[in-house]
Backbone as CSV, one residue per row, in Angstrom:
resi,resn,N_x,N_y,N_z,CA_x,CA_y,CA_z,C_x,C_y,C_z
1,UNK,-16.056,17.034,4.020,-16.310,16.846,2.611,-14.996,17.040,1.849
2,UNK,-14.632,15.856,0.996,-13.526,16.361,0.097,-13.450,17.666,-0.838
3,UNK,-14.779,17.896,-1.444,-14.595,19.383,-2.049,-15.885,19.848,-2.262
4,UNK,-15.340,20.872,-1.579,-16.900,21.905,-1.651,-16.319,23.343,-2.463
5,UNK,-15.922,23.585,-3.529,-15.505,24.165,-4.259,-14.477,25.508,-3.686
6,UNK,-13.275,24.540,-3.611,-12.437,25.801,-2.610,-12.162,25.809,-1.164
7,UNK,-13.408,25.191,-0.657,-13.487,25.265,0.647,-13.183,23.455,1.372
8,UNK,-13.030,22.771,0.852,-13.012,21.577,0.769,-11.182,20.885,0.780
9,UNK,-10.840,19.714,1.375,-9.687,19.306,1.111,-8.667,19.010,-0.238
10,UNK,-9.424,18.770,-1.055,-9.191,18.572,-2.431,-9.504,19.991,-3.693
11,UNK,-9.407,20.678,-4.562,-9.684,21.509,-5.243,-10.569,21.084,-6.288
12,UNK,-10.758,19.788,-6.741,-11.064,19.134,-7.678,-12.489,19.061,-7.391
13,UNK,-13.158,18.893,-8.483,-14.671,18.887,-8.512,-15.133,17.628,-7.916
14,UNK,-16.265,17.610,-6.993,-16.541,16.133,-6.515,-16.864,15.074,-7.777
15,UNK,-17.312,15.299,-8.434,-17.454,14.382,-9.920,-16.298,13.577,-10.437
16,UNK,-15.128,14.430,-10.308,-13.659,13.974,-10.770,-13.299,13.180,-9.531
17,UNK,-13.561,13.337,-8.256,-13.006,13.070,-6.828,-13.998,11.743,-6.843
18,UNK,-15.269,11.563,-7.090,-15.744,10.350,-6.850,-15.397,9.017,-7.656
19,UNK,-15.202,9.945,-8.967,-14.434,8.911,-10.463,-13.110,8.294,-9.752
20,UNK,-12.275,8.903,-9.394,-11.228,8.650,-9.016,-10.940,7.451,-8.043
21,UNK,-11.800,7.642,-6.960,-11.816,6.796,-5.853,-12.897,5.586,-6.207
22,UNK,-13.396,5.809,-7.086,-14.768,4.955,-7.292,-14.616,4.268,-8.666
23,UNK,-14.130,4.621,-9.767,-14.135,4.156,-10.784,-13.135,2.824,-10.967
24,UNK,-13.498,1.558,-11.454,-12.932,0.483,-11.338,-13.384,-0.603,-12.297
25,UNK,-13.224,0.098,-13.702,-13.680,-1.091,-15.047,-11.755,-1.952,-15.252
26,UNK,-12.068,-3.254,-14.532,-10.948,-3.791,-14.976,-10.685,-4.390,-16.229
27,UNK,-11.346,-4.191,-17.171,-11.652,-4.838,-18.933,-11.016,-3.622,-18.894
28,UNK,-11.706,-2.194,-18.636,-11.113,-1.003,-19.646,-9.815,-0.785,-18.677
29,UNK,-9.242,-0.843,-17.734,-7.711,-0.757,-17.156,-7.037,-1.907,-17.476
30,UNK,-7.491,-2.670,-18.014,-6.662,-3.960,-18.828,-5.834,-3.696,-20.233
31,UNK,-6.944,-3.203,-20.781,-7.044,-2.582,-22.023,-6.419,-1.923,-22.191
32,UNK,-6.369,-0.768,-21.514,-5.550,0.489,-21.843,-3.994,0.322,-21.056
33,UNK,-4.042,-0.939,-20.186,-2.389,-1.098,-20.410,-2.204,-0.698,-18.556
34,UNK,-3.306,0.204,-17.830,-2.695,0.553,-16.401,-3.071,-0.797,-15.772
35,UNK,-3.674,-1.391,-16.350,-3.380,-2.736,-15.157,-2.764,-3.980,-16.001
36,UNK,-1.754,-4.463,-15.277,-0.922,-5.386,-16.475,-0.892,-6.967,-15.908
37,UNK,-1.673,-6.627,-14.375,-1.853,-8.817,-13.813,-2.851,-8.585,-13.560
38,UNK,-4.107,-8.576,-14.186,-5.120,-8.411,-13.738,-5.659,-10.033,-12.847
39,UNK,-4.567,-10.853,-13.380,-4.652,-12.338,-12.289,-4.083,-11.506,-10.775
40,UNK,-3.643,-10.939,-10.159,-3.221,-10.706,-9.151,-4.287,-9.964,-8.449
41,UNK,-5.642,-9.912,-8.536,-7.238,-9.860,-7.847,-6.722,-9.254,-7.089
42,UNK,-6.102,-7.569,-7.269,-6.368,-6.080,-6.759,-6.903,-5.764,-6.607
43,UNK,-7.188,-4.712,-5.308,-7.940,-3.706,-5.340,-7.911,-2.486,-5.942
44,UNK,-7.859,-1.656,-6.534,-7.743,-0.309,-6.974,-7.115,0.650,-5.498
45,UNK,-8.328,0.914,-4.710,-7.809,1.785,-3.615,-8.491,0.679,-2.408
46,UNK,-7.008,0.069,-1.902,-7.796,-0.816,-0.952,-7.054,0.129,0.645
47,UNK,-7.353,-0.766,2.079,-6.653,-0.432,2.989,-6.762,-1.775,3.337
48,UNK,-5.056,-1.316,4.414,-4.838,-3.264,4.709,-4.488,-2.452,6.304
49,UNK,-5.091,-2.789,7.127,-4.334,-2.225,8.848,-3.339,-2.950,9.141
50,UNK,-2.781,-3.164,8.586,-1.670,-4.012,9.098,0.037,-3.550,8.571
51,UNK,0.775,-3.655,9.257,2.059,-3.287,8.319,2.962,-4.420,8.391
52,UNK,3.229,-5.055,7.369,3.846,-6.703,6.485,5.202,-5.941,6.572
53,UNK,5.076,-7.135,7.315,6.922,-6.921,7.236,7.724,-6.918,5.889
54,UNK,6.894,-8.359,4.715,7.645,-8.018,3.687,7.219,-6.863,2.690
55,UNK,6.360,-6.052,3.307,6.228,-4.837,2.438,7.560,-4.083,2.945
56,UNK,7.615,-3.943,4.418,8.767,-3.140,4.977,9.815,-3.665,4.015
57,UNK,10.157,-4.673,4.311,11.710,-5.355,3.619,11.534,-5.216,1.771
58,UNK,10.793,-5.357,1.402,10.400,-4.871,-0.428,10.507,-3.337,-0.315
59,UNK,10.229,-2.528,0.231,10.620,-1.015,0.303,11.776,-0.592,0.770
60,UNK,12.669,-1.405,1.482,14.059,-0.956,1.671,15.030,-1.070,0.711
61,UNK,14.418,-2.150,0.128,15.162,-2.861,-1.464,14.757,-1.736,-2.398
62,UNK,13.994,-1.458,-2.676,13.390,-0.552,-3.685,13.731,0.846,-3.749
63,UNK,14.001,1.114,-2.282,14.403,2.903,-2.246,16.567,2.387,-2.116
64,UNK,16.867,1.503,-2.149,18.307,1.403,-2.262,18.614,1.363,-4.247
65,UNK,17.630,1.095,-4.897,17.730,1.057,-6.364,17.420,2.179,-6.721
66,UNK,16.857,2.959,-5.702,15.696,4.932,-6.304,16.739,5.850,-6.536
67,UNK,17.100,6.359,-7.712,17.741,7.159,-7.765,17.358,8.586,-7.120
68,UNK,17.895,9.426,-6.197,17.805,11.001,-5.605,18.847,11.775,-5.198
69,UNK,18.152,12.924,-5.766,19.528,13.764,-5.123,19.549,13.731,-3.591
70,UNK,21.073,13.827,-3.178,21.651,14.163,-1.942,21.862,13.118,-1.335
71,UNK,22.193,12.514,-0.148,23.240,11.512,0.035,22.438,10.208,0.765
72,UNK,22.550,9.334,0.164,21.269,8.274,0.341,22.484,7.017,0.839
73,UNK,23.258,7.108,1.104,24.552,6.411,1.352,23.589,5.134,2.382
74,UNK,23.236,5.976,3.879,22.941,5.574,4.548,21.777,4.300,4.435
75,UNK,20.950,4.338,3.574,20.581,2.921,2.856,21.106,1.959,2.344
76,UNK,22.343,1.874,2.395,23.730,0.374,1.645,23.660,0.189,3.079
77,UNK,23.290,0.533,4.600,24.009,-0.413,5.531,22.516,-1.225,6.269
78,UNK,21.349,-0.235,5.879,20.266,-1.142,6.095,20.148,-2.619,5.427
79,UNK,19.570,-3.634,6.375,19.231,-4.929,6.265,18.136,-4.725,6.295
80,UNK,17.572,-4.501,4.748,15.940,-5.023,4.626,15.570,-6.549,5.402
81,UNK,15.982,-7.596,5.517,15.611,-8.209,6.539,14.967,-8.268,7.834
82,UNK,15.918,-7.429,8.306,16.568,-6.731,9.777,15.210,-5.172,10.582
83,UNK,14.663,-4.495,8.854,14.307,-3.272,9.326,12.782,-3.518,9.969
84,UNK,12.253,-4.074,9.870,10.775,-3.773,10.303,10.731,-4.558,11.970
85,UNK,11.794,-5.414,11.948,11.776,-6.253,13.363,12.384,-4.256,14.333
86,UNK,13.806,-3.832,13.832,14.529,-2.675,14.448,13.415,-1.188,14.453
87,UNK,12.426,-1.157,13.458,11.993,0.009,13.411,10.231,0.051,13.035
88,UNK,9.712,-1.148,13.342,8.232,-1.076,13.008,7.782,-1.666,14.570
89,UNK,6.629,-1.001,15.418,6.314,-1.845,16.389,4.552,-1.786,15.941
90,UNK,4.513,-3.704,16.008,3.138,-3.941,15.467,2.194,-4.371,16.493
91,UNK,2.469,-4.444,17.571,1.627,-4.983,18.470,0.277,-4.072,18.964
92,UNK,0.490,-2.886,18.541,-1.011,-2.107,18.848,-2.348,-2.689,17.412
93,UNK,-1.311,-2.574,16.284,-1.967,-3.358,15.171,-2.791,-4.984,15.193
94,UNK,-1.448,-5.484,16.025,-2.121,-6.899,15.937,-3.184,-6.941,17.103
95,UNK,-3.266,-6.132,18.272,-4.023,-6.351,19.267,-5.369,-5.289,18.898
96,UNK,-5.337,-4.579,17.730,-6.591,-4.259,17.056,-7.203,-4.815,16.655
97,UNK,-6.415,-5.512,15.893,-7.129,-6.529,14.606,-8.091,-8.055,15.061
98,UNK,-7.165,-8.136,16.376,-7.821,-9.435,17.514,-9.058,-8.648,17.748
99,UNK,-9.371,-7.621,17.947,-10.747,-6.844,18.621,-11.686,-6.704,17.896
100,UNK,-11.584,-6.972,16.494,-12.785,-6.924,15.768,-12.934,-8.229,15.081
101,UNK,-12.636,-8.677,15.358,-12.692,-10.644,15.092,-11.448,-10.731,14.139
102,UNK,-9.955,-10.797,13.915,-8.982,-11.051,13.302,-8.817,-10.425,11.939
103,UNK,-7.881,-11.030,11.469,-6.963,-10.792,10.360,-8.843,-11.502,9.307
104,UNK,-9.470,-12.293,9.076,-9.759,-12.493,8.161,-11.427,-11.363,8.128
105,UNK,-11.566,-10.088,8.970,-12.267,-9.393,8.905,-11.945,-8.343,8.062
106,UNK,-10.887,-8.417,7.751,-10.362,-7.576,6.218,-9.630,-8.583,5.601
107,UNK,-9.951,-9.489,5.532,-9.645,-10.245,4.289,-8.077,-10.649,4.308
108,UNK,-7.166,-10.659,5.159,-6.100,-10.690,5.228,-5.826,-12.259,6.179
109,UNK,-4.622,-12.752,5.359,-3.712,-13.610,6.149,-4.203,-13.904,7.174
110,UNK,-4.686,-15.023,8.225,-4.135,-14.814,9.577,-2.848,-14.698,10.347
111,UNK,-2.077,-15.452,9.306,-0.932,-15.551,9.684,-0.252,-14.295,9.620
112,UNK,-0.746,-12.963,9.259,-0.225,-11.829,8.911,1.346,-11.646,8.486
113,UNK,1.240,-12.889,7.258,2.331,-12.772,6.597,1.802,-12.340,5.138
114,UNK,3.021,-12.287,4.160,2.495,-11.853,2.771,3.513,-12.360,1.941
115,UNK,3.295,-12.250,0.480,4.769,-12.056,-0.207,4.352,-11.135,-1.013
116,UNK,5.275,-10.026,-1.003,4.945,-8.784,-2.297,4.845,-8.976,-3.592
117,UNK,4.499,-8.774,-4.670,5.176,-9.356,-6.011,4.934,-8.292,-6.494
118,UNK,6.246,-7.880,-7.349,6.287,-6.422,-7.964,6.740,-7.046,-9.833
119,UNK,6.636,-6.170,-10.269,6.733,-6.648,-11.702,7.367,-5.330,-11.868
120,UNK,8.957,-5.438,-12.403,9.702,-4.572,-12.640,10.697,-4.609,-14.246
């Protein structure tokens, strides 16, 4: 159980914990400005089993622009291109995803490609 008052993973009251994960008026998150493409047919809290390479390569780009303390040097020689082929292995993923009838049993690509689009 996420929260059983204290005793639970979360501290938060299940009321607030179900709102959270559950609540999804896209008129009133339009409205108030937290959702700004509401053309880009999001999920709120989705899961995707899969790991996209161009998510990998859009996150190498993104943490080389992140400002932090202490020495981040070592991100100018990564090839977002280059990183998810050198440091992601997907084949337990893709030979999951074959086992429960493919990529379009969550709604995804078959081609298990993507393009990210970030609005910055």
């Amino acid at each position: 159980m996420l929260s059983t008052k204290g005793e639970g993973y979360l501290p938060q009251p299940l009321p607030a914990i179900e709102r959270a994960l559950t609540h999804y008026d896209l008129d009133e998150y339009t409205a108030s400005g937290a959702i700004t493409h509401p053309d880009w047919d999001t999920e709120r809290i989705d899961f995707q089993p899969f790991p996209f390479q161009s998510y990998t390569e859009e996150l190498v780009r993104q943490m080389k622009l992140t400002v932090v303390e202490g020495d981040n040097t070592f991100l100018q020689d990564i090839d977002p291109a280059r990183v998810h082929e050198e440091l992601v292995h997907d084949e337990f993923a893709r030979n999951s995803i074959n086992l429960v009838g493919g990529a379009s049993a969550f709604g995804i690509p078959e081609s298990l490609t993507r393009e990210e689009r970030i609005d910055v």
